[in-house]
N, C-alpha and C positions, 0 to 999 in steps of 0.2 A: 679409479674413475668409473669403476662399472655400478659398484653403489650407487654413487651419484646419477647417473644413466636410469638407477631401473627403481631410483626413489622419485626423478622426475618425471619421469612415466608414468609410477601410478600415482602422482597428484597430478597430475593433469587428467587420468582417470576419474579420479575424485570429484577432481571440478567438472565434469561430464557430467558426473554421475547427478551433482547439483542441480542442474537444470531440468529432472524430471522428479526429484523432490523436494518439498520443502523443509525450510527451517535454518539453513547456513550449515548442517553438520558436516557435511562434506564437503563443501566449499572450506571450513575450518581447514579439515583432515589433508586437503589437498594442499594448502598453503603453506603447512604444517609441514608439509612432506616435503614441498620444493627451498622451503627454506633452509632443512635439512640439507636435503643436496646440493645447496650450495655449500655449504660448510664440506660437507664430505668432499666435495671439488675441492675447497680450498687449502684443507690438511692432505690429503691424499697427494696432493702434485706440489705443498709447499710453499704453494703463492697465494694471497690475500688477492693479486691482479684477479688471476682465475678463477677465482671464489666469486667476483665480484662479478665478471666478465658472464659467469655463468650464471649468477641469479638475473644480470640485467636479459641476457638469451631467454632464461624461464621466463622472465614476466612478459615478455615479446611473445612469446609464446601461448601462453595463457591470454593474452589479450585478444591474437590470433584464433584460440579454440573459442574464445568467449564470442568473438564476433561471427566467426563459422556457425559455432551452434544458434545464434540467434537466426542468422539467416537460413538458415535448416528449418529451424521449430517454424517460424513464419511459412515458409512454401512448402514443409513437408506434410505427411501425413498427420502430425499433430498439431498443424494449426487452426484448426477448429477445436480444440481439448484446451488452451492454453491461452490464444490469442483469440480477443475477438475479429469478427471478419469485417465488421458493419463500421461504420465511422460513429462517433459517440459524440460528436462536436456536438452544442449547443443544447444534448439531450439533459431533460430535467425529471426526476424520477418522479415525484409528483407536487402539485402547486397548491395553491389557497384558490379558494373559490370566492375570484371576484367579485363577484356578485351579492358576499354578503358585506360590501363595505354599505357602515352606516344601519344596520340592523340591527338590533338589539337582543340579548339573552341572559342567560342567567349564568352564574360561574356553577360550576358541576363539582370542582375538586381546587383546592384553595388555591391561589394563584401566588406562586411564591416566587421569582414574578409569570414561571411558566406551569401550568396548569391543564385543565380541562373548560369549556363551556358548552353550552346546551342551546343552540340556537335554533327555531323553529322544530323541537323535536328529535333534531341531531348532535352530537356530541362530538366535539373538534377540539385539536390541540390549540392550545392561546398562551400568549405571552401577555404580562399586564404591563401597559403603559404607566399607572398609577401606583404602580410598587402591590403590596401583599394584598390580597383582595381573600375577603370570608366567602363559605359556601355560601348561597343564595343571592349574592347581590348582582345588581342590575349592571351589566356593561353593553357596550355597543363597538362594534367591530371598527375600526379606523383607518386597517389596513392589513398586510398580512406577510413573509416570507419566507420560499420553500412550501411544507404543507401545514405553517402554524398563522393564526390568527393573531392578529394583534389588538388589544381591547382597551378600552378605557371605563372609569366609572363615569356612571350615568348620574 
């Protein structure tokens, strides 16, 4: 049973270790390790009960460090490194500029159906309403969303 003991130990180390890098590798190694120890519970003492009894404890357990360490990483010292602090409700990283609904320009890079346009001198992402549009032809903005433009032929 001491096996068992000191393979549960260090996967749940393991899984510690998870939450300050990325990638799953250790989260793997750790789950790796307590599923181990379960078996070694469960040959070591003879019983499948105890084997069973002891993985269902591990994962109690693991569930317990998973919910600890979150509430750690949030209020401890590394929750500005990991968590943002700011509310991110309704934020939108950037938009279409309404204002060019209904203007008209030129396609810049062929619109297959999402491309480039050149409207007033500037050059903006576009999606074509009209399907494949050639370099140079005439569109006109319709609508837009997110930071792409929406066009149609003119």
């Amino acid at each position: 049973m001491g096996e068992a003991l000191l393979l549960l130990f260090l996967g749940l180390i393991s899984v510690a270790i998870e939450f300050f890098t990325p990638g799953g590798f250790f989260a793997v190694i750790g789950a790796t390790l307590i599923i181990t120890a379960s078996v070694y519970a469960a040959v070591g003492t003879g019983s499948m009960l105890t084997g069973f009894l002891f993985f269902i404890i591990s994962g109690a357990l693991v569930l317990l460090l998973v919910f600890t360490m979150m509430r750690w990483l949030r209020q401890g010292r590394f929750r500005h490194s990991i968590y943002s602090s700011q509310n991110q409700e309704g934020f939108v990283a950037s938009s279409w500029d309404k204002s060019l609904v209904g203007k008209k320009g030129l396609v810049a890079t062929e619109l297959r159906p999402g491309g480039h346009v050149r409207i007033e001198g500037k050059q903006y992402p576009a999606i074509s309403q009209s399907g494949l549009m050639e370099r140079g032809e005439a569109v006109e903005v319709i609508g837009g969303e997110g930071d792409t433009l929406l066009v149609k032929k003119v």
